[in-house]
OpenMM code with the backbone's topology and positions (N, CA, C; nanometers):
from openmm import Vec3, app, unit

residues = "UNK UNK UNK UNK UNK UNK UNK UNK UNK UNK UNK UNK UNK UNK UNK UNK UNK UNK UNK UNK UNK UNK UNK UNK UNK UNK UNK UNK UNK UNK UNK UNK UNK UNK UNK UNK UNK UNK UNK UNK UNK UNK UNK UNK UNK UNK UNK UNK UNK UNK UNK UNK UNK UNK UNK UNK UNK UNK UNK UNK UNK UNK UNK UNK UNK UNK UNK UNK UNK UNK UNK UNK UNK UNK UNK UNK UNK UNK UNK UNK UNK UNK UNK UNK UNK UNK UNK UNK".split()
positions = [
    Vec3(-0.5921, 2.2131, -0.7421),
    Vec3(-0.6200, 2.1563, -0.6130),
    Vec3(-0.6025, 2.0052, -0.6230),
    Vec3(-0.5336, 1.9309, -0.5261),
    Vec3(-0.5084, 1.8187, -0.5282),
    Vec3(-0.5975, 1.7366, -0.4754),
    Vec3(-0.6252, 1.5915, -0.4899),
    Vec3(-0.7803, 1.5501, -0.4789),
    Vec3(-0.7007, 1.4853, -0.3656),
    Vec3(-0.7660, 1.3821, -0.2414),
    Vec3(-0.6817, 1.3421, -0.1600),
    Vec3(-0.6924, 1.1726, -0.2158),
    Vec3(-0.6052, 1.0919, -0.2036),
    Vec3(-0.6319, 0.9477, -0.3008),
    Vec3(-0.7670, 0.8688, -0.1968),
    Vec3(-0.7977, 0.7872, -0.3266),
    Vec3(-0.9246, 0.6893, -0.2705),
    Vec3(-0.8347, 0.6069, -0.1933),
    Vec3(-0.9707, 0.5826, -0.0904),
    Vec3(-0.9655, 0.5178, 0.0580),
    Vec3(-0.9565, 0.3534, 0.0261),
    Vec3(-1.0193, 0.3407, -0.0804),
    Vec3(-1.0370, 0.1864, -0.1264),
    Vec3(-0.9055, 0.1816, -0.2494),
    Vec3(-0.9227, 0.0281, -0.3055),
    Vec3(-0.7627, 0.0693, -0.4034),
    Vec3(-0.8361, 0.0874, -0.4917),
    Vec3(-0.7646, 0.0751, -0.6276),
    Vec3(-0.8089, 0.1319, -0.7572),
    Vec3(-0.8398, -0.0066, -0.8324),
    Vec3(-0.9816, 0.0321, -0.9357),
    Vec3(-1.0382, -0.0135, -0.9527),
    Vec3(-0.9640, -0.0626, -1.1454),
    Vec3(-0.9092, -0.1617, -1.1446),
    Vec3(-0.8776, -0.2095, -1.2979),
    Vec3(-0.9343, -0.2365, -1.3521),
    Vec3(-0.9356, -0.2375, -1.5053),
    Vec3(-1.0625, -0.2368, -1.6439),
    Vec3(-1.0712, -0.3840, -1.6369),
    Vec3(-1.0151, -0.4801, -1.6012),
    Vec3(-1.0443, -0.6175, -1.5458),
    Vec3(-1.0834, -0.6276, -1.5095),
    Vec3(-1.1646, -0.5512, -1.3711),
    Vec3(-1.2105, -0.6059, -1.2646),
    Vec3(-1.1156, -0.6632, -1.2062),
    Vec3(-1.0423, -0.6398, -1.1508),
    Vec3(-0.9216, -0.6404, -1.0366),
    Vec3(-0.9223, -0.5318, -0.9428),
    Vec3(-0.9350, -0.5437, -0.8271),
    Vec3(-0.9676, -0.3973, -0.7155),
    Vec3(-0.8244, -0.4528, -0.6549),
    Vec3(-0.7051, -0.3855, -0.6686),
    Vec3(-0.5551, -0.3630, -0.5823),
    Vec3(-0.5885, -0.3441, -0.4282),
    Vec3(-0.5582, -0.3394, -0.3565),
    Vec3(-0.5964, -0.3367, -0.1836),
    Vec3(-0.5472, -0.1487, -0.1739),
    Vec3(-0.4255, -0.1399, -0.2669),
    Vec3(-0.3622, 0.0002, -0.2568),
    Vec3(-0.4389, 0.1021, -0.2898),
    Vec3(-0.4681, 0.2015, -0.2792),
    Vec3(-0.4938, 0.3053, -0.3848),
    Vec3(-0.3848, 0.4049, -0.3877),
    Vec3(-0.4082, 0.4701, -0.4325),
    Vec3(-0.3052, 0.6167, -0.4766),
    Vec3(-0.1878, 0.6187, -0.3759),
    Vec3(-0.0615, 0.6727, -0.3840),
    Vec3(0.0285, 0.6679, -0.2612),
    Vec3(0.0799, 0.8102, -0.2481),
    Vec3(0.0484, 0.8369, -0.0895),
    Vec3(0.0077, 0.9936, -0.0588),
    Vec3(0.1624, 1.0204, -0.0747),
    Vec3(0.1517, 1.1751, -0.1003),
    Vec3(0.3471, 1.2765, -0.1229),
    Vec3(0.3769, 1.2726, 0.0275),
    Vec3(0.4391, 1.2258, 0.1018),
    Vec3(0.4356, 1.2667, 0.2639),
    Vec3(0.6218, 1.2611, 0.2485),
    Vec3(0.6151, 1.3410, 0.3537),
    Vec3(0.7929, 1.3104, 0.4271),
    Vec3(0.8553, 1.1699, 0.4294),
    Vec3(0.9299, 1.1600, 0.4012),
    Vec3(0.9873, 1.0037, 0.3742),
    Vec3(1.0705, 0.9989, 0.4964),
    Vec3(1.0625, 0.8762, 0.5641),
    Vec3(1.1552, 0.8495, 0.7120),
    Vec3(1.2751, 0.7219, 0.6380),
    Vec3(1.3762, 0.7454, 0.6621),
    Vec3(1.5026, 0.6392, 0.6082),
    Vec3(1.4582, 0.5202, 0.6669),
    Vec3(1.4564, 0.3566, 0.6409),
    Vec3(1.4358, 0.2941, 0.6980),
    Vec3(1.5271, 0.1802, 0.6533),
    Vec3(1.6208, 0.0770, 0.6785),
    Vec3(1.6926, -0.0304, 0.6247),
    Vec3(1.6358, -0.1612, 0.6449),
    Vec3(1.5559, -0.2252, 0.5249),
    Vec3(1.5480, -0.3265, 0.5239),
    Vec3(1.6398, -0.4287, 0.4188),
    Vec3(1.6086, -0.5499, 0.4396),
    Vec3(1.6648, -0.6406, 0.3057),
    Vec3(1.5618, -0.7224, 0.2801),
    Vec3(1.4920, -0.7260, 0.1602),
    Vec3(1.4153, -0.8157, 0.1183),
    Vec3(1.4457, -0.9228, 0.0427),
    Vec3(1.3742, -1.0383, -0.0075),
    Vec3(1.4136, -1.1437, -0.0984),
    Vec3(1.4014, -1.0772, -0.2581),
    Vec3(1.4704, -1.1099, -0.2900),
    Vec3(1.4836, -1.0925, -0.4718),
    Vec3(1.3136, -1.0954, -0.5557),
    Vec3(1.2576, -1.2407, -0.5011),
    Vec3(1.1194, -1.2061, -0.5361),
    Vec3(1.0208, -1.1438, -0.4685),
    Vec3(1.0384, -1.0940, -0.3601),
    Vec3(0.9328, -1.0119, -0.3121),
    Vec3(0.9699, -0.8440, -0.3820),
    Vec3(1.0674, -0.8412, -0.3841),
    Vec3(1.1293, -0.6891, -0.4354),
    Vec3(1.0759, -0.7098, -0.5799),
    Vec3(1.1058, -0.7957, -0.6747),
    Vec3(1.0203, -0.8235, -0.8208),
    Vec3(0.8705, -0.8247, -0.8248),
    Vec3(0.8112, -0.8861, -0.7210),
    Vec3(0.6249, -0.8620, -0.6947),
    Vec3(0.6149, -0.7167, -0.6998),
    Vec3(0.7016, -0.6702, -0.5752),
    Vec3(0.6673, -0.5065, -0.5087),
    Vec3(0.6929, -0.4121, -0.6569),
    Vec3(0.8019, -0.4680, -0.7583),
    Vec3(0.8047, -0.3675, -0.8516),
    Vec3(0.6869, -0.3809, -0.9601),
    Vec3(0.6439, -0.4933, -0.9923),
    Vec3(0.5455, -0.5620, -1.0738),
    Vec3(0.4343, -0.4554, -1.0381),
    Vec3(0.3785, -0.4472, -0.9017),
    Vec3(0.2815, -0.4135, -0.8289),
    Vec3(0.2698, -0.2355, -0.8373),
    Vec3(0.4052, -0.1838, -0.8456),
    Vec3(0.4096, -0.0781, -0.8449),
    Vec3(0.3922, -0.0120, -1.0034),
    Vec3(0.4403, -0.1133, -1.0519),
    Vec3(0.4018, -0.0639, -1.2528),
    Vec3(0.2784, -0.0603, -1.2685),
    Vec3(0.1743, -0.2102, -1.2348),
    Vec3(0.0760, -0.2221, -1.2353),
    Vec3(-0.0487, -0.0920, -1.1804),
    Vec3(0.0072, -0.0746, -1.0567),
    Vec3(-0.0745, 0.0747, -0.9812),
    Vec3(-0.0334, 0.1530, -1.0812),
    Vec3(0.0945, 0.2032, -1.1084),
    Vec3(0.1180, 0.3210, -1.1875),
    Vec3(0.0246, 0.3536, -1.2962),
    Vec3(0.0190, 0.2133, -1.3459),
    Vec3(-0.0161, 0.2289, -1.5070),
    Vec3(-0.1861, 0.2154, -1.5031),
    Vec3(-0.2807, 0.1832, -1.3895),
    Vec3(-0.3867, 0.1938, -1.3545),
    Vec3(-0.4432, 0.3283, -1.3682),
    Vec3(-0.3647, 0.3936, -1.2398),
    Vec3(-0.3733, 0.5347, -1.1969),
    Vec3(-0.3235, 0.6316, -1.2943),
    Vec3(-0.2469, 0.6408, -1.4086),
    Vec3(-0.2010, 0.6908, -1.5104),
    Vec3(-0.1056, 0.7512, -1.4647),
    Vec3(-0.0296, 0.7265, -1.3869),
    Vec3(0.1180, 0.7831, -1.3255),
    Vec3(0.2488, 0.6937, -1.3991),
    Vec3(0.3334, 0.7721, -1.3736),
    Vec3(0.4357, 0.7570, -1.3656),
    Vec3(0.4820, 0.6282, -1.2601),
    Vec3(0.5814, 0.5202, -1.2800),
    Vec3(0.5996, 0.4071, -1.1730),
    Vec3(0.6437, 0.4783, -1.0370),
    Vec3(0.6182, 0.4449, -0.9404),
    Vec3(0.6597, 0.4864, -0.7857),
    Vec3(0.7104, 0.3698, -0.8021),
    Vec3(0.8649, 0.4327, -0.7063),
    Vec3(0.9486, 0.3837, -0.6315),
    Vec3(0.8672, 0.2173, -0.5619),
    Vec3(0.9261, 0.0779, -0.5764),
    Vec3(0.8688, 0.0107, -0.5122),
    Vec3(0.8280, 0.0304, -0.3625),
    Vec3(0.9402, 0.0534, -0.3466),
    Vec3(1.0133, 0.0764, -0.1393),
    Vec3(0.8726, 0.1752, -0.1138),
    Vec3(0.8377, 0.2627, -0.2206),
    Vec3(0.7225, 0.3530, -0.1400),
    Vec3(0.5962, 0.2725, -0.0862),
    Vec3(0.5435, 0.1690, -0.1517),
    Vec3(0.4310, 0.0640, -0.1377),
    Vec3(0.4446, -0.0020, -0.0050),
    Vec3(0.5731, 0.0158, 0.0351),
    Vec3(0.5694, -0.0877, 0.2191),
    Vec3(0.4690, -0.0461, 0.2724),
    Vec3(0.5320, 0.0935, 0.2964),
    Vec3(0.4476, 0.1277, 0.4373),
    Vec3(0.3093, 0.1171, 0.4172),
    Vec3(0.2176, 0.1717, 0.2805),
    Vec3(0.0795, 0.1497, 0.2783),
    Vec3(0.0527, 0.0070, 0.2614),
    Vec3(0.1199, -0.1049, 0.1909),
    Vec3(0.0939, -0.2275, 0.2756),
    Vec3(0.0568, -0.3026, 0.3737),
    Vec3(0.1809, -0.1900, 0.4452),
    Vec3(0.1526, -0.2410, 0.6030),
    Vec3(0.0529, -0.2294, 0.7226),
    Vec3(0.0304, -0.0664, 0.6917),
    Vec3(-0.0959, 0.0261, 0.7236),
    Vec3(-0.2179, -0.0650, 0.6450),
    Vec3(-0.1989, -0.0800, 0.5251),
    Vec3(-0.3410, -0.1621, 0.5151),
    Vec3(-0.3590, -0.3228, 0.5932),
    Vec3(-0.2182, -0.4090, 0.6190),
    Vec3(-0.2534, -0.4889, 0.6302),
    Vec3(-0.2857, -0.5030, 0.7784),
    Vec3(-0.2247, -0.4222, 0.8235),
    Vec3(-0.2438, -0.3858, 1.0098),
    Vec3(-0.4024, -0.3375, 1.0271),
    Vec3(-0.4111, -0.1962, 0.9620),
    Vec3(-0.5445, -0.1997, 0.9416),
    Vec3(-0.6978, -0.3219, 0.9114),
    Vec3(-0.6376, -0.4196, 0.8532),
    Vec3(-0.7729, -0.5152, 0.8531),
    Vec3(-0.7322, -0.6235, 0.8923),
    Vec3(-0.6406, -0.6202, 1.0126),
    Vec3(-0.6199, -0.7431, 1.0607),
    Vec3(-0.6731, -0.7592, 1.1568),
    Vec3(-0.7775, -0.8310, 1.1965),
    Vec3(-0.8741, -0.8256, 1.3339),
    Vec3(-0.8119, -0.8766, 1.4336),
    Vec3(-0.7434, -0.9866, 1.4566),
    Vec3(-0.6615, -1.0259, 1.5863),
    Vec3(-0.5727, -0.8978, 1.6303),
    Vec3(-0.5208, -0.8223, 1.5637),
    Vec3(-0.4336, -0.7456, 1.5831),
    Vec3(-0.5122, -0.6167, 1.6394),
    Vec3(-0.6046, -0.5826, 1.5931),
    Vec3(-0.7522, -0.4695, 1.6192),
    Vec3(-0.8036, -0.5406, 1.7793),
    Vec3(-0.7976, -0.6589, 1.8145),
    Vec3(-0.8826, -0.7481, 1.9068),
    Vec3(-0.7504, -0.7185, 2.0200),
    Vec3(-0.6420, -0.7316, 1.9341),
    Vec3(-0.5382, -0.7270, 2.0684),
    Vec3(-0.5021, -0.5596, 2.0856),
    Vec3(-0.5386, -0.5094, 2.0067),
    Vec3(-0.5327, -0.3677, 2.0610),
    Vec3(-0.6097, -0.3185, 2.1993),
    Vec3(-0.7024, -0.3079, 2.1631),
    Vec3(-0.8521, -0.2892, 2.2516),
    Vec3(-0.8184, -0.3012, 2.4216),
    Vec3(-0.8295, -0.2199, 2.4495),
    Vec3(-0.8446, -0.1820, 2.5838),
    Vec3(-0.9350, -0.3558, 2.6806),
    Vec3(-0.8750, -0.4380, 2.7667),
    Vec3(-0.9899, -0.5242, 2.8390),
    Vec3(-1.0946, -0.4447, 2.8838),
    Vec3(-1.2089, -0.5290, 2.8679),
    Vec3(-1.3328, -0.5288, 2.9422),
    Vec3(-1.3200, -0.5319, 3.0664),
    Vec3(-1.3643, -0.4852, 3.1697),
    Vec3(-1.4088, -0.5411, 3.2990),
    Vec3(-1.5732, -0.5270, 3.3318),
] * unit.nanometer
topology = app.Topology()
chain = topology.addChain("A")
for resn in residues:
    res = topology.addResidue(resn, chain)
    for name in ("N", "CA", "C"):
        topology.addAtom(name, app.Element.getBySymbol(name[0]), res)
């Protein structure tokens, strides 16, 4: 039985807490971006780093966007503030 990944990221023997945690198996949607040379070197850095936390195998950098994004959308309060239905 497969556990479902923690909600928070993973916790390093440093004391380093990643924002990521685990990155769910889902359907993959094609998407074309182009990134800079060093953000694609962070994203792979980042993805060894999780791997080798979590005791996996490296994921694909490109897989880390989208939960990036989802996290960073997720705790972005202006963006939560501009969601929201007005008051009257």
């Amino acid at each position: 039985m497969n556990a479902d990944p923690p909600a928070q990221g993973v916790k390093i023997a440093r004391r380093i807490t990643l924002k990521l945690g685990l990155i769910a198996d889902d359907k993959p949607v094609k998407v074309t971006l182009e990134l800079p040379a060093s953000l694609h070197r962070d994203l792979t850095a980042y993805a060894e780093i999780l791997a080798r936390e979590a005791g996996q195998a490296a994921a694909d950098p490109v897989r880390l966007i989208v939960p990036m994004l989802e996290r960073f959308m997720a705790t972005d309060r202006g963006f939560a503030k501009a969601r929201r239905p007005p008051r009257y």
